[in-house]
LUMTI-196678 format. One line per 3 residues: their letters; for each residue x, y negated, z of N, C-alpha, C, O, CB. Coordinates in steps of 0.1 Angstrom, whole numbers, m for minus. Glycine has a CB too. Layout:
BEGIN
A> X/Y/Z/X/Y/Z/X/Y/Z/X/Y/Z/X/Y/Z | ...
END
This chain:
BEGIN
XXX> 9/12/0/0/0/0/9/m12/0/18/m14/8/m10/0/12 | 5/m21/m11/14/m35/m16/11/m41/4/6/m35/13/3/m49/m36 | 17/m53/2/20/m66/15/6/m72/14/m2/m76/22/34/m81/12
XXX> 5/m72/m1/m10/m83/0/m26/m77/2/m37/m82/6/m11/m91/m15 | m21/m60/m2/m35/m54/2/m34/m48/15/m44/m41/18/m41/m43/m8 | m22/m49/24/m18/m43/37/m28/m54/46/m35/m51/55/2/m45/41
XXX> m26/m71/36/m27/m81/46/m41/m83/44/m46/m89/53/m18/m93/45 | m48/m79/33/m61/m83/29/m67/m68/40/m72/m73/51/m65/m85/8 | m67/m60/41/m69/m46/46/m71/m51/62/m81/m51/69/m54/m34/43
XXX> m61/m54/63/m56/m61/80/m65/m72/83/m65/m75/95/m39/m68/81 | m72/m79/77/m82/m94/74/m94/m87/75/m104/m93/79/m81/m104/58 | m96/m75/72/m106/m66/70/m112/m61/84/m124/m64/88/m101/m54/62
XXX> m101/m54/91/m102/m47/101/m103/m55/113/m107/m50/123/m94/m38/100 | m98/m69/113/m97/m77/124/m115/m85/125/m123/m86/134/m84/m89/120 | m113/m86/115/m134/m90/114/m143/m81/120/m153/m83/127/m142/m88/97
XXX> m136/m65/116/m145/m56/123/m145/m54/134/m155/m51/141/m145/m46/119 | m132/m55/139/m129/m56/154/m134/m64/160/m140/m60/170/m118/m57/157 | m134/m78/157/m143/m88/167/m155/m85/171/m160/m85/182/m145/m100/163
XXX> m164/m79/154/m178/m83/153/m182/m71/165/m191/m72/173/m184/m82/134 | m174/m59/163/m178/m50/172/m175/m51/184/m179/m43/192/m175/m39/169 | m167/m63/188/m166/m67/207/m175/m76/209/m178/m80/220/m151/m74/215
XXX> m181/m80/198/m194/m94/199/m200/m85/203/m202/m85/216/m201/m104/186 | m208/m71/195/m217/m64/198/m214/m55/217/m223/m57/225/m216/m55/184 | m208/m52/219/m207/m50/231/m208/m60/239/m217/m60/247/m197/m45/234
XXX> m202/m67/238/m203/m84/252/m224/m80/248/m232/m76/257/m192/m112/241 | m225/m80/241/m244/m82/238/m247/m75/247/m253/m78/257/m252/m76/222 | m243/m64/244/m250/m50/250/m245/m51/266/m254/m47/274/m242/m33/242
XXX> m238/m55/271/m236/m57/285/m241/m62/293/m242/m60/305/m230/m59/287 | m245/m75/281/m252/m87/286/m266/m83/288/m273/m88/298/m250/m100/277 | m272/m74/279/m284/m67/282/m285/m62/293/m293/m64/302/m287/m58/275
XXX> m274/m50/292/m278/m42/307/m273/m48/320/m274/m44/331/m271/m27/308 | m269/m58/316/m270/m67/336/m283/m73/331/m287/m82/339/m253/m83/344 | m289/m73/323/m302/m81/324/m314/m71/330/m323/m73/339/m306/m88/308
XXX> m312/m58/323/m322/m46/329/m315/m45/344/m322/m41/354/m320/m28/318 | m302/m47/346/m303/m45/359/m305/m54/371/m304/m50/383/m295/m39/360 | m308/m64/369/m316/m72/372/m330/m78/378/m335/m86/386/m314/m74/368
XXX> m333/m70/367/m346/m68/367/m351/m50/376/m363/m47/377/m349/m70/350 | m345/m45/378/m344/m34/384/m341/m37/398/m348/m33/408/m335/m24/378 | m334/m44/399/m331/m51/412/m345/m57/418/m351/m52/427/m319/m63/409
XXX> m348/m70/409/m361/m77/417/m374/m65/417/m384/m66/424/m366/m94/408 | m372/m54/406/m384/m45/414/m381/m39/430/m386/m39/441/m387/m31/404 | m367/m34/423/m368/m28/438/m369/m37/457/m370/m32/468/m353/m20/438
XXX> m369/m50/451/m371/m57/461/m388/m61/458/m391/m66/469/m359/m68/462 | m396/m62/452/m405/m61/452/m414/m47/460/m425/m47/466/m405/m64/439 | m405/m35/458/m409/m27/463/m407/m25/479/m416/m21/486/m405/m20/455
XXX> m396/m27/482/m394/m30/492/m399/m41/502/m397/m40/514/m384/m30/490 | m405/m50/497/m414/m60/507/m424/m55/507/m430/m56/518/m416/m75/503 | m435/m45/493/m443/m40/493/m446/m30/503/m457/m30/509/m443/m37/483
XXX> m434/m20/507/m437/m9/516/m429/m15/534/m427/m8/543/m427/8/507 | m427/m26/533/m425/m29/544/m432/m43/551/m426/m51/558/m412/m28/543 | m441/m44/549/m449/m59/546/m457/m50/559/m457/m38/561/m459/m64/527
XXX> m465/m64/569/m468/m60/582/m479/m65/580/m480/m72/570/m461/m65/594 | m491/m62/588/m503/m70/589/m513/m68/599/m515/m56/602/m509/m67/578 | m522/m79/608/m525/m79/618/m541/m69/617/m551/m67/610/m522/m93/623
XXX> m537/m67/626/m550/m55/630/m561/m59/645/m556/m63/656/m540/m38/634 | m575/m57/644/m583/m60/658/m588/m45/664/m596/m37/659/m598/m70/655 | m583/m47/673/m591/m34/677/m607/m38/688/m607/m44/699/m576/m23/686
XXX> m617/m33/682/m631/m39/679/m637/m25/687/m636/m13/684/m636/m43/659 | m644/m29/696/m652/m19/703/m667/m17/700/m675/m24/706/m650/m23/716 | m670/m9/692/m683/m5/686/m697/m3/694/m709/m1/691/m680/8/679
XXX> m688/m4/707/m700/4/714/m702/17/719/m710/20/728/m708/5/708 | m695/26/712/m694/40/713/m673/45/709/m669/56/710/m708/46/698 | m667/37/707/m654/41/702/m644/22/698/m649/11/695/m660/53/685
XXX> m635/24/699/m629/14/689/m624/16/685/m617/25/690/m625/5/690 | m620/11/671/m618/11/657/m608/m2/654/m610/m12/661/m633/10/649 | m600/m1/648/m592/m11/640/m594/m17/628/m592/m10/618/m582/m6/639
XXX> m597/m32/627/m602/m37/615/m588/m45/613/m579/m47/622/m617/m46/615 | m589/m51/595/m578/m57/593/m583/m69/600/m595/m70/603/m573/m57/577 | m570/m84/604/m578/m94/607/m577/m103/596/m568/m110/591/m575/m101/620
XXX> m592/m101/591/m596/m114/579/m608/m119/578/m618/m112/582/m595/m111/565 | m609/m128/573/m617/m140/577/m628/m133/578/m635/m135/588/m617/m154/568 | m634/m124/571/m649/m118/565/m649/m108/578/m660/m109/584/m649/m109/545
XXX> m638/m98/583/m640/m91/597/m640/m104/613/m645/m104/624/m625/m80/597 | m633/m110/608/m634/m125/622/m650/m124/621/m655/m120/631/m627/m147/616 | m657/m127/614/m674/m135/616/m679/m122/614/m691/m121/612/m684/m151/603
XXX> m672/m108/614/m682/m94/610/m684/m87/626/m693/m81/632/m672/m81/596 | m668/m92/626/m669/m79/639/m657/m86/654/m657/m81/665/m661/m59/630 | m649/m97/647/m641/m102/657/m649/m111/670/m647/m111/682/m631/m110/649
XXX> m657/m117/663/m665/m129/668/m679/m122/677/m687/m129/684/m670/m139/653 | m680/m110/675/m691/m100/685/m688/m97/695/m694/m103/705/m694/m87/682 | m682/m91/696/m672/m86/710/m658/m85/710/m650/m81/701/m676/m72/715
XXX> m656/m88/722/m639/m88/724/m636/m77/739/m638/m80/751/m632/m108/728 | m632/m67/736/m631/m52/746/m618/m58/758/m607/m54/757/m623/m34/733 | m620/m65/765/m609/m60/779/m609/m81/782/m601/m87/788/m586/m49/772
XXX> m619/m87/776/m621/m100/786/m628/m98/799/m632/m87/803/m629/m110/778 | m630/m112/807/m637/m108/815/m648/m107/819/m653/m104/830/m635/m111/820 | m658/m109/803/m672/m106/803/m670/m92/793/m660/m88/787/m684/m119/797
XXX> m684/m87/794/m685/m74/789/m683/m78/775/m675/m71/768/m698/m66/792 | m690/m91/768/m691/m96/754/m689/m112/754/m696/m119/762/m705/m92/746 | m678/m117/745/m673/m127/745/m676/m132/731/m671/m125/722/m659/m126/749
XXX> m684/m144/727/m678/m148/713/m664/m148/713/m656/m147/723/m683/m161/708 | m661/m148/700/m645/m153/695/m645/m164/685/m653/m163/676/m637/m140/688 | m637/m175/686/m639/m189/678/m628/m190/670/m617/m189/677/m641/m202/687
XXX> m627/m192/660/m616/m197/647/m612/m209/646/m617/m215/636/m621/m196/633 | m601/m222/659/m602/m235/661/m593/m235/652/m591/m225/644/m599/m243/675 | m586/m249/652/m573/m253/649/m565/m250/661/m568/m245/672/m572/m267/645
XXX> m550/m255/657/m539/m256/664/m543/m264/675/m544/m257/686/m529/m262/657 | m547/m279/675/m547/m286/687/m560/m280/695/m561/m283/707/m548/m301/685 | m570/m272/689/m583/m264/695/m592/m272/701/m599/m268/711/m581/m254/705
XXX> m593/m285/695/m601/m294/693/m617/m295/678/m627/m302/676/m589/m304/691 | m612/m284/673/m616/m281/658/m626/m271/658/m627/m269/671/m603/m275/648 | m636/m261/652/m638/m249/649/m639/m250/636/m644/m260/630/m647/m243/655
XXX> m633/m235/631/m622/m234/617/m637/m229/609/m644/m222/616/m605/m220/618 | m640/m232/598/m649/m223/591/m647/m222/578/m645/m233/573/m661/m225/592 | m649/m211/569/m644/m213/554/m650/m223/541/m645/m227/531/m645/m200/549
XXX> m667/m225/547/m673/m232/539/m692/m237/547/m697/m231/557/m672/m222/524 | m695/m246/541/m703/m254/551/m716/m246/551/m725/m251/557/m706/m271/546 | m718/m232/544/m729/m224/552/m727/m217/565/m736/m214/573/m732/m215/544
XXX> m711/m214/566/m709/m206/583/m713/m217/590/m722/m215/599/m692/m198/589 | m707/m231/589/m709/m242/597/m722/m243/602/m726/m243/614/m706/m254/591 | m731/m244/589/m745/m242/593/m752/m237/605/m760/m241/613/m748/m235/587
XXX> m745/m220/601/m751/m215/607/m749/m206/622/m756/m198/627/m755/m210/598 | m736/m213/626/m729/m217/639/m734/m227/649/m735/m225/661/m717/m221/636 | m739/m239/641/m742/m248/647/m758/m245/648/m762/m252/657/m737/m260/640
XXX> m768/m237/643/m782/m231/645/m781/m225/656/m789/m228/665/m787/m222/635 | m768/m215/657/m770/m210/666/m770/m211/679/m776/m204/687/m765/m206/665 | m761/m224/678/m752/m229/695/m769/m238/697/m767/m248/703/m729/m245/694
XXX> m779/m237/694/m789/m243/701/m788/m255/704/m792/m258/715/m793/m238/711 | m783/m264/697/m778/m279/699/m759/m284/701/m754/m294/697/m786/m282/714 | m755/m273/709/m743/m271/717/m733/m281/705/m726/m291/709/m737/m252/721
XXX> m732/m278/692/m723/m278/684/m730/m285/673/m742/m283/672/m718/m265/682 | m722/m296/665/m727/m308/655/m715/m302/642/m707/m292/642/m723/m329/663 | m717/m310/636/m706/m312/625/m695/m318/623/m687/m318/614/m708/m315/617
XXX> m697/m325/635/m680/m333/638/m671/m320/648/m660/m320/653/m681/m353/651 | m679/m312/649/m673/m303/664/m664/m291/651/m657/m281/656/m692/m292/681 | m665/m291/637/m660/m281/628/m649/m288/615/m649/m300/612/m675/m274/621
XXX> m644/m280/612/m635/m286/597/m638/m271/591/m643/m260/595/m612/m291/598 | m632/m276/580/m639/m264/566/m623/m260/560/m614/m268/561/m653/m273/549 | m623/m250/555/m608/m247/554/m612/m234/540/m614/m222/543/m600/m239/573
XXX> m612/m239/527/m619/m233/520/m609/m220/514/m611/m213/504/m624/m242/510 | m601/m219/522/m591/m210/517/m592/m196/527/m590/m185/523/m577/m217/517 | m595/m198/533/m597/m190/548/m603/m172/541/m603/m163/549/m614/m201/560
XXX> m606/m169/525/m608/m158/523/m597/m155/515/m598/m144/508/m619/m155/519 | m588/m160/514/m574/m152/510/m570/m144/523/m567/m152/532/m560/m162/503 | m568/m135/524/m561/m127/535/m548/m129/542/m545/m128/554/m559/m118/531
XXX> m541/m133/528/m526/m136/532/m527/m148/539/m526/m150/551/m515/m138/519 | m531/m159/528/m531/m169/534/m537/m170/551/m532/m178/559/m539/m177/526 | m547/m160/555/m553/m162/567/m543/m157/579/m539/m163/589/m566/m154/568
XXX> m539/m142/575/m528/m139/584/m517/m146/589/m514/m148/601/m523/m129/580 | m510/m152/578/m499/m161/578/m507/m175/586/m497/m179/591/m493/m163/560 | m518/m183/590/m522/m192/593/m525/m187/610/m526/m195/619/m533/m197/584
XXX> m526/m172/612/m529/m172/624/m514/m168/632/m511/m172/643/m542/m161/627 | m504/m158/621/m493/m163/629/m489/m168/633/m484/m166/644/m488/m163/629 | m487/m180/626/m479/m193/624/m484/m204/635/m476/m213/639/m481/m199/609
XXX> m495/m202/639/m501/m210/647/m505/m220/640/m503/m231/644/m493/m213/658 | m510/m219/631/m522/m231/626/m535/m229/628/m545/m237/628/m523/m233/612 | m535/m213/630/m549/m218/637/m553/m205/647/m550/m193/646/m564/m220/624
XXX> m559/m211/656/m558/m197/671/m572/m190/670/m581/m194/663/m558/m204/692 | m573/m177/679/m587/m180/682/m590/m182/697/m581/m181/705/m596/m169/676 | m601/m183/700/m601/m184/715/m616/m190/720/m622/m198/712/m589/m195/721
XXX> m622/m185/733/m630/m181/740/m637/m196/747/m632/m205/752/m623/m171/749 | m650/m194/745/m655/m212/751/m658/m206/765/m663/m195/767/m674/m224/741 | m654/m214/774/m656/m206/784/m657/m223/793/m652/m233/788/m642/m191/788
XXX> m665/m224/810/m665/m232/816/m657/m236/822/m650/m229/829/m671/m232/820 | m655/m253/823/m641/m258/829/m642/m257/842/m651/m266/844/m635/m272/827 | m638/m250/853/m637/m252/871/m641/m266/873/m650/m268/880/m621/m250/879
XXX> m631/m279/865/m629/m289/870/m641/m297/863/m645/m306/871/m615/m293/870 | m645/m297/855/m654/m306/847/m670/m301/848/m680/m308/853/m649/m305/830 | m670/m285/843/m680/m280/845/m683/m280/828/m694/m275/826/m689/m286/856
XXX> m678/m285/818/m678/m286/807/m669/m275/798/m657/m273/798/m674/m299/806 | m684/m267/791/m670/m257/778/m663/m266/771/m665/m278/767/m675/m247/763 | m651/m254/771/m641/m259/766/m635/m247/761/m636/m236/766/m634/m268/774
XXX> m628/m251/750/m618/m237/744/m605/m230/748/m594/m233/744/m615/m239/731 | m609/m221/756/m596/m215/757/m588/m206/745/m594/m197/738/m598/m206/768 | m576/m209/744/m566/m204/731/m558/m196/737/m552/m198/748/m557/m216/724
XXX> m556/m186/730/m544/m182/733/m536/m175/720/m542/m172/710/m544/m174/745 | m519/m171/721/m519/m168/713/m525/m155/703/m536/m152/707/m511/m169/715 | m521/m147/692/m526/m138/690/m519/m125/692/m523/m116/685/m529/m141/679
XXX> m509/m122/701/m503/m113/707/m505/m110/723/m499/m101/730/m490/m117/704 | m518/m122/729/m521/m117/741/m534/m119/738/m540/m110/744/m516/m123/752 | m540/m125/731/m557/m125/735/m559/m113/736/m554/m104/731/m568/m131/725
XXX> m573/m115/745/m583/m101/749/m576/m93/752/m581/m82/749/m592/m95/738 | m562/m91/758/m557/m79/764/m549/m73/754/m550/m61/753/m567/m69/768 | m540/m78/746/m534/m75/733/m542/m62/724/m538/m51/722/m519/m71/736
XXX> m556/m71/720/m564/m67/708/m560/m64/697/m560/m54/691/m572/m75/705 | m555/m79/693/m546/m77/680/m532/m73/680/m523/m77/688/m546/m90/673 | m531/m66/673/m517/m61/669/m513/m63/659/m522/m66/650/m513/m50/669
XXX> m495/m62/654/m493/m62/640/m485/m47/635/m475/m43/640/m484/m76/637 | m491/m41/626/m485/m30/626/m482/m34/603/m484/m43/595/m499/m13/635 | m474/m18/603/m467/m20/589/m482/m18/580/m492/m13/585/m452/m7/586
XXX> m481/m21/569/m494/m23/565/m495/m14/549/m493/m19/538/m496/m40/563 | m498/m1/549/m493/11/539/m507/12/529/m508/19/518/m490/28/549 | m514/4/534/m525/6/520/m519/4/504/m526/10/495/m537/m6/522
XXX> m508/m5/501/m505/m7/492/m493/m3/486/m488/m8/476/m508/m17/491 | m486/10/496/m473/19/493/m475/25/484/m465/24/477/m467/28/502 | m482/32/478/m487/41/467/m486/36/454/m478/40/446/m501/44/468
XXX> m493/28/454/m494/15/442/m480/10/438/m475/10/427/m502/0/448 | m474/7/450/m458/1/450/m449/8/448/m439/3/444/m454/m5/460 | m450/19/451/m440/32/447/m442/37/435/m432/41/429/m442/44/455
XXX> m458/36/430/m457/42/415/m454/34/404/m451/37/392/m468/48/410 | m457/21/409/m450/8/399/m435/9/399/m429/7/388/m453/m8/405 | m428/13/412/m416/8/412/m408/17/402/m400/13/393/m411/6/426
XXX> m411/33/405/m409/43/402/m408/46/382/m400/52/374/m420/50/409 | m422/36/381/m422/38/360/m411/26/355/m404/26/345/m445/32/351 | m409/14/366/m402/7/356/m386/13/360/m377/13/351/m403/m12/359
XXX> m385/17/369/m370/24/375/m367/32/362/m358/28/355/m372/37/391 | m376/47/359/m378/55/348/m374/47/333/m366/52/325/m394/59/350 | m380/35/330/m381/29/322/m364/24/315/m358/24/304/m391/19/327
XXX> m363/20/329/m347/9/332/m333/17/327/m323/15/321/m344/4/353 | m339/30/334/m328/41/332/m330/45/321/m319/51/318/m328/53/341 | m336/46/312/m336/51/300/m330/42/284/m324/45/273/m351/55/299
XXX> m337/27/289/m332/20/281/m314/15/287/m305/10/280/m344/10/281 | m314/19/297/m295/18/299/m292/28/296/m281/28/303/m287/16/314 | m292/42/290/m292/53/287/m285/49/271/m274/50/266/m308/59/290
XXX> m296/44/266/m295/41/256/m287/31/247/m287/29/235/m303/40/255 | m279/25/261/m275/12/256/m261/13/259/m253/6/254/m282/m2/262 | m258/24/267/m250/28/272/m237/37/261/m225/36/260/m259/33/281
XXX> m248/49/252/m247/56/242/m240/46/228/m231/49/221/m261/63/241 | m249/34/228/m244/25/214/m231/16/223/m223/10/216/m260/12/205 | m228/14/236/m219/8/240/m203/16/237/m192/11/235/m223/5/255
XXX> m207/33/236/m192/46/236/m192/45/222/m181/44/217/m194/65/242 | m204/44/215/m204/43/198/m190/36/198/m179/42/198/m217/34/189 | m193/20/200/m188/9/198/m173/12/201/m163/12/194/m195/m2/205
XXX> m174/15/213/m158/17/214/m149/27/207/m137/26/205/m156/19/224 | m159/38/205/m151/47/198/m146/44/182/m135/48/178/m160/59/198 | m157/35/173/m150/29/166/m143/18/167/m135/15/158/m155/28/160
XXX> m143/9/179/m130/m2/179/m118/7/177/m109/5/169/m129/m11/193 | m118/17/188/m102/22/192/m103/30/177/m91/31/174/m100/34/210 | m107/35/168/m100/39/156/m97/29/150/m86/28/145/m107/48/147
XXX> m108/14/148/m104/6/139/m91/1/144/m84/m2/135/m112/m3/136 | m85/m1/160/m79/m3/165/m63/4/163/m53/m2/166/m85/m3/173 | m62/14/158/m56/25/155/m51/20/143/m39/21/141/m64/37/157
XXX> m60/16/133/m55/15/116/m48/4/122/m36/4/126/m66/11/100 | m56/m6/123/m49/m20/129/m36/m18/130/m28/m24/123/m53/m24/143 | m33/m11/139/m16/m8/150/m12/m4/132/m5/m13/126/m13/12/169
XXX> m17/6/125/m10/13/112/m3/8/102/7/12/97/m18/19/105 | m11/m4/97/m13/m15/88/m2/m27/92/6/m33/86/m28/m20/89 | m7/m28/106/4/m38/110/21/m34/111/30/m42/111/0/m42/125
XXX> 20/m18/113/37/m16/115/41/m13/92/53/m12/88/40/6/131 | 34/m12/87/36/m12/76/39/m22/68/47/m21/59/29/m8/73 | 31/m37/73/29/m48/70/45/m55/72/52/m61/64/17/m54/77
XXX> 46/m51/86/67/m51/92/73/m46/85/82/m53/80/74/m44/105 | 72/m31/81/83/m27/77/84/m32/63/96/m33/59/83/m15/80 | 72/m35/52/74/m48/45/83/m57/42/92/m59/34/69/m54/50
XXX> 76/m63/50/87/m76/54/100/m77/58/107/m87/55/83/m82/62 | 103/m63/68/118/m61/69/126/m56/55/137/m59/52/121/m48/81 | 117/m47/46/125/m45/33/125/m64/27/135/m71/29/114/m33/20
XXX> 114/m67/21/124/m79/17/128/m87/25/125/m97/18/119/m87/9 | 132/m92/33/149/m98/42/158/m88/34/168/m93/29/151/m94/64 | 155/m77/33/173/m70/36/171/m74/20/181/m80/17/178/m48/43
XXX> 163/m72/9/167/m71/0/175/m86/m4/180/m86/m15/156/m65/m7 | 176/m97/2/182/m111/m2/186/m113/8/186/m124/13/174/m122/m7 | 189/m101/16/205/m104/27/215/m103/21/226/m104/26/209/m94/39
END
C-alpha cells in the first residue's frame, strides 16, 4: 500500500474511530439516564412501603376497631365517642392551632354543627378549610399541629366551655396512633418491580451494542496501529533514500 493510500486509509479509520466513541459516550449517557430513573423509582418505592399513617381506635360499642384518621372518619366515627375519657361519650372537635376556631371542610358541616349545639355555636365560632378531604393533606395538618382535636368541656374557674386540646399522641388515652401504612405496598411493589424489569432489559440491551462498539473500535484500532507503523516505515524509506 502506496503513503498516499496508507494516509487516505488512515483518514478513514480515524473517522471511524471517533464516530464509534461518539456512539458509546451516547450509550452511556443513556444508561446513567435509565439509571436514574431506576433510582427515583426505587425511592418512590421505598417512601411507598414505608410511609406512616395515623390511626383511631373507635369503640363500637361492642369491640374497637381502628379507622384511618380522615376528615370523612373525624365527623363518621371520631367525633361519636372517644373510649378512655372521663365521660363514657365525649364529642370530639376539629379547632385550629390557637383552639379558638372549629375546623370544618365546607359550610354544610358548619351548618349542621351549629343546628346541633342548640344555639351554643354561630358562624364566627367556625373557619372552613376546603381541603380537609385530601387525606394527606389532613394527616400532615394534624401532625404538624395546625390543627388539634379536643373536647369542650366546663371551665372550674369561669364555668364557661371551653376547648380542651391536646396533642394527637395523648388525646383520649393515646387513641390515636401512628403505625406504617401497607395498604398501598402491593401497588408499590408491582410498579416498582415492572419498571425495575423494564430498566434491566433495556441496559441489557445497551449494554450488548456498547461490547459491539468496542469490539470494533479495538479492531479498527488495531489497523490503525497497522497503517500507522507502515505509513513510518514509509517515510523512513524515503529519508534513507536522499541520505
Amino acid at each position: 500500500m502506496g503513503l498516499s493510500a496508507s494516509q487516505a486509509r488512515f483518514l478513514q479509520l480515524t473517522a471511524r474511530r471517533s464516530n464509534i466513541e461518539y456512539q458509546a459516550q451516547q450509550i452511556n449517557f443513556e444508561r446513567l439516564q435509565w439509571s436514574d430513573k431506576l433510582e427515583a423509582a426505587s425511592t418512590k418505592y421505598n417512601d411507598a412501603t414505608s410511609n406512616r399513617i395515623l390511626t383511631f381506635a373507635f369503640n363500637n360499642g361492642s369491640e374497637i376497631q381502628n379507622v384511618d384518621v380522615t376528615y370523612n372518619n373525624y365527623k363518621n366515627y371520631m367525633n361519636q365517642q372517644m373510649d378512655g375519657l372521663s365521660s363514657a361519650q365525649q364529642k370530639l372537635y376539629l379547632v385550629s392551632s390557637t383552639g379558638n376556631k372549629m375546623v370544618v371542610g365546607n359550610e354544610e358541616d358548619m351548618e349542621t354543627m351549629i343546628s346541633q349545639s342548640n344555639g351554643k355555636f354561630t358562624a364566627d365560632d367556625f373557619m372552613i378549610a376546603p381541603d380537609l378531604d385530601n387525606v394527606e393533606v389532613f394527616q400532615e395538618a394534624i401532625k404538624n399541629g395546625t390543627y388539634y382535636f379536643a373536647t369542650l368541656e366546663e371551665s372550674a374557674e369561669t364555668g364557661e366551655d371551653v376547648f380542651n386540646t391536646q396533642s394527637w399522641e395523648t388525646i383520649g388515652g393515646a387513641a390515636i396512633s401512628e403505625v406504617l401504612n401497607t395498604a398501598d405496598d402491593a401497588q408499590a411493589e408491582a410498579e416498582y418491580e415492572q419498571i425495575q424489569t423494564k430498566i434491566q432489559n433495556i441496559d441489557k440491551k445497551l449494554e450488548m451494542q456498547l461490547n459491539q462498539l468496542e469490539t470494533e473500535r479495538s479492531a479498527i484500532q488495531t489497523e490503525i496501529d497497522s497503517i500507522s507503523k507502515v505509513i513510518d516505515d514509509n517515510i523512513d524509506k524515503s529519508f534513507k533514500i536522499f541520505s
